[in-house]
N, C-alpha and C positions, 0 to 999 in steps of 0.2 A: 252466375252459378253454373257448375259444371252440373249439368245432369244425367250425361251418363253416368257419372261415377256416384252421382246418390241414387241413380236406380240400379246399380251394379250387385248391392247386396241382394235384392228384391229377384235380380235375374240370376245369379249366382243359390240363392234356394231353388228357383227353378231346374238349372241344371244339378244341383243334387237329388231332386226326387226322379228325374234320368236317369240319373247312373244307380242309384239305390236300386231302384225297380228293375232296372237290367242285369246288373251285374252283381246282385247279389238274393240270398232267399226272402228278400221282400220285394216280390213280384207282381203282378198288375192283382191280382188275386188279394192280395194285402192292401194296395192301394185306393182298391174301389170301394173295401169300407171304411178308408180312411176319407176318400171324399163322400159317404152316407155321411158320417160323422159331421164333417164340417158343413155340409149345407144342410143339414135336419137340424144340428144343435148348435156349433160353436157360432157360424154365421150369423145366424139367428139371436143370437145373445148379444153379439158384437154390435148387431142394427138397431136392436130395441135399446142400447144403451147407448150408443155414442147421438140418438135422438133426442132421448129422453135427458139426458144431461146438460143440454145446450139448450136454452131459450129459441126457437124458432121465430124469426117475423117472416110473417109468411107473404104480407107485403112487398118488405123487401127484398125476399128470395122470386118473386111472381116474376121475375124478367129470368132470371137464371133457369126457374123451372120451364115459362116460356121457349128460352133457346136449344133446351137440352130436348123438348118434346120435338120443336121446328126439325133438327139436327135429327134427330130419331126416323122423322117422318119423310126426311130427304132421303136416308140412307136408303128405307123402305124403297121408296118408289125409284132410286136408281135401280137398285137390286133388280126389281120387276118389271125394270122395262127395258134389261139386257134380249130377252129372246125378241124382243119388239125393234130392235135397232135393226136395218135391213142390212149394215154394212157387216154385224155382229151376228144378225139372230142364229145363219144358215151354218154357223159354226156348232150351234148352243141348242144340246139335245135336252126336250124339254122334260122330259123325265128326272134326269141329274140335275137340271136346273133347279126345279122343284125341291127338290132334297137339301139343293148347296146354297140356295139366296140366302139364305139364313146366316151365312158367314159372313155376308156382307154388313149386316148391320147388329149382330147379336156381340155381347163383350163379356170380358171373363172377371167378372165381379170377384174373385179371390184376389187378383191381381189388382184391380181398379181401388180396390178398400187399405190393401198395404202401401199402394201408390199415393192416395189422395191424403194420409196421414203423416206417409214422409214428406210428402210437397207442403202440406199446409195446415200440420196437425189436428188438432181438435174439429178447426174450424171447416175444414177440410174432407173429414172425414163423415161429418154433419152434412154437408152438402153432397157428396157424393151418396150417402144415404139416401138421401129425398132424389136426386136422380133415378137409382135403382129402384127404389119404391114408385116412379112414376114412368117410368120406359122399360120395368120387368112384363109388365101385363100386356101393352102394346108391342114388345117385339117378341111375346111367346104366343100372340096372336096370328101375327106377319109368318111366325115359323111356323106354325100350324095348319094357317089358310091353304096353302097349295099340295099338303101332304094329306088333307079330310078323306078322299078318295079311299083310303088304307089305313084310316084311326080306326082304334078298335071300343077309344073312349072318347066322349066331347072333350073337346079342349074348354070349355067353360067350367068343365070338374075340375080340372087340372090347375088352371090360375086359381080358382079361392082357396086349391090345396097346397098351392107353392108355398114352401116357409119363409122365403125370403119375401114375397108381399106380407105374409100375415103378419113378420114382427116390423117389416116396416110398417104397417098398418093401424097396428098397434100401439109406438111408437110414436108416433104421429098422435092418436088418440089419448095417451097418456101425457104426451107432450105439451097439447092443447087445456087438458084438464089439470095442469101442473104438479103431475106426478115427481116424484122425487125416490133416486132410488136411493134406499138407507144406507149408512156410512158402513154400517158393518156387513153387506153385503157388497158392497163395490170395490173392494181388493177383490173378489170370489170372479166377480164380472170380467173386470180387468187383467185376471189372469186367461182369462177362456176366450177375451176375444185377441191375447195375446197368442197362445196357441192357434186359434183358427187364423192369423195371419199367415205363423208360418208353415202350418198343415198344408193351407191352401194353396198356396205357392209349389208347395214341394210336391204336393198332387197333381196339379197343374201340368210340372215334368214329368212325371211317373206315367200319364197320358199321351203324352207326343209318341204318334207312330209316323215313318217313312213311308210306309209301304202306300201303293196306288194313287201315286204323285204322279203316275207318268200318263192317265189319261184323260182327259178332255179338259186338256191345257187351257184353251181357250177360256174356258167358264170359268176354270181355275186363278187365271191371271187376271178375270174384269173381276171377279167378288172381291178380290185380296188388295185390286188398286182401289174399289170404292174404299174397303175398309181403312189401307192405311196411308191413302194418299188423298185422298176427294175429301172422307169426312174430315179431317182436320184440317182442310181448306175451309171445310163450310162453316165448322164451330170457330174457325179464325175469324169469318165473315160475320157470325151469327153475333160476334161476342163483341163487334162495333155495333151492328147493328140495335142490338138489346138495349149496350149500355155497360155493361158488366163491368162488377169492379176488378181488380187485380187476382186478390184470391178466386172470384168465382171465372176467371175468365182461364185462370191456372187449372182449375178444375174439370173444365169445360174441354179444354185443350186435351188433356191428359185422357178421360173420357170418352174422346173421339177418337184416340189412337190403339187405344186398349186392345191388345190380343184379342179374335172372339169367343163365344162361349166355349168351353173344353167338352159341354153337355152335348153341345150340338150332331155328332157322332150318334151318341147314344135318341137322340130324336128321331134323326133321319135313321137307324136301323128298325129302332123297336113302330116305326110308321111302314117297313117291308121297303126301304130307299138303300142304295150304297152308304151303309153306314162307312164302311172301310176310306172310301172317295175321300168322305166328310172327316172322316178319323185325321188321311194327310192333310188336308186344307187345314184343320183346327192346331196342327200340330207347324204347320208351314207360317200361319199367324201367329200363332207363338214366337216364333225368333223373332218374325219382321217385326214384332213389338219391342225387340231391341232399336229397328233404328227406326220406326213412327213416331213411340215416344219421345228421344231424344229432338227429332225434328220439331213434332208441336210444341213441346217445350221449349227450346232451347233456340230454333228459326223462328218460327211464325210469332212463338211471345214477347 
């Protein structure tokens, strides 16, 4: 399977909401409530359905969810133990460090949802759901921890208010009780989490800035090798280890390579951090998600 060229469309929305938002009157001003939009509502609809429609064994998902937590919790503790390497640390000002580890293991769940549905449709996109539902609350934990110094809210409000846990949460709970969404409401579904794919995407672009790439290179090149070199070593590793079948190990893969959060900017500023820093790095893992994905996909599986 050639997968750059099935993720080509995927990245090809990306660079349209780039040039949209630059070079013409839909500018970041336009963009930032088209991503309210998509992670308050269409996202949200998109999670609670593609759950709730699929029978879940949660059994047999226990090893998938297993490796995707494992993977989560390695990325974490690389991240935080860059200022700690004596051969790295005297490089890595721990201020910016603070603000930027977050790059290293956070992911851009607009992208990860239109990804996991082209890779392995339904079933795919089922699984990648229950991932973000169980590594959103843990890695907006890890982003938070070293920025408290300058919250001006608990981050414990903040996860039960995330909409992307509450309809995965939901979800999950409808799931188990065998909810069923009615027929004449599921074209309505299916068109809205049709649009939050490709909103998401094109938002995604419309976010990439260049600017303040050029200082503290150092920190800049270890976040960006965990994210899209180390972790899809480790979910390669994790995904013999586990057991994982084909689909979920496709999942796994693609998951670990994913651009990071495009949110992550807006954390690290409204915490009083170089949001602008965080703005090039999120915008820098963007492209390299051109060639992460194709590699975990395409080399390691």
């Amino acid at each position: 399977m050639n997968y750059a060229q099935l993720l080509f469309p995927d990245f090809s929305l990306i660079l349209c909401g780039y040039l949209v938002c630059r070079y013409t009157a839909l500018n970041r001003t336009v963009w930032e409530q088209v991503e309210n939009l998509v992670y308050f509502f269409l996202f949200p609809v998109l999670l609670f359905q593609s759950i709730v429609k699929s029978p879940l064994d949660f059994v047999a998902a226990s090893s998938f969810i297993g490796a995707g937590l494992t993977m989560g919790l390695l990325g974490i503790a690389l991240a935080y133990s860059l200022p700690h390497l004596p051969w790295l640390g005297r490089h890595i000002d721990p201020r910016e460090h603070a603000g930027s580890a977050q790059v290293a293991f956070r992911f851009n769940s607009f992208i990860g949802l239109a990804m996991a549905e082209r890779l392995a449709g339904a079933e795919g996109l089922l699984l990648i759901a229950v991932l973000i539902g169980v590594c959103v609350p843990m890695f907006n934990i890890a982003a938070v921890w070293p920025m408290t110094r300058h919250a001006k809210r608990g981050f414990l409000r903040e996860l039960v208010r995330n909409p992307l846990i509450i309809a995965t949460a939901s979800g999950l709970v409808a799931n188990l009780l065998g909810f069923q969404i009615p027929s004449w409401v599921e074209p309505t579904t299916s068109r809205i989490g049709a649009a939050s794919l490709a909103l998401g995407l094109m938002a995604a672009g419309a976010g990439m800035q260049f600017s303040s790439l050029a200082r503290a290179k150092t920190l800049g090149l270890s976040v960006l090798l965990i994210k899209h070199l180390l972790l899809p070593l480790v979910a390669f590793g994790l995904s013999r280890v586990f057991g994982l079948t084909a689909v979920q190990t496709t999942v796994l893969l693609a998951f670990s390579a994913l651009p990071t959060a495009s949110s992550a900017y807006v954390l690290a500023a409204r915490m009083g951090y170089n949001g602008a820093y965080v703005a090039g790095l999120v915008t820098l893992s963007t492209l390299l998600g051109m060639l992460s994905l194709p590699f975990a996909l395409a080399v390691l599986r």
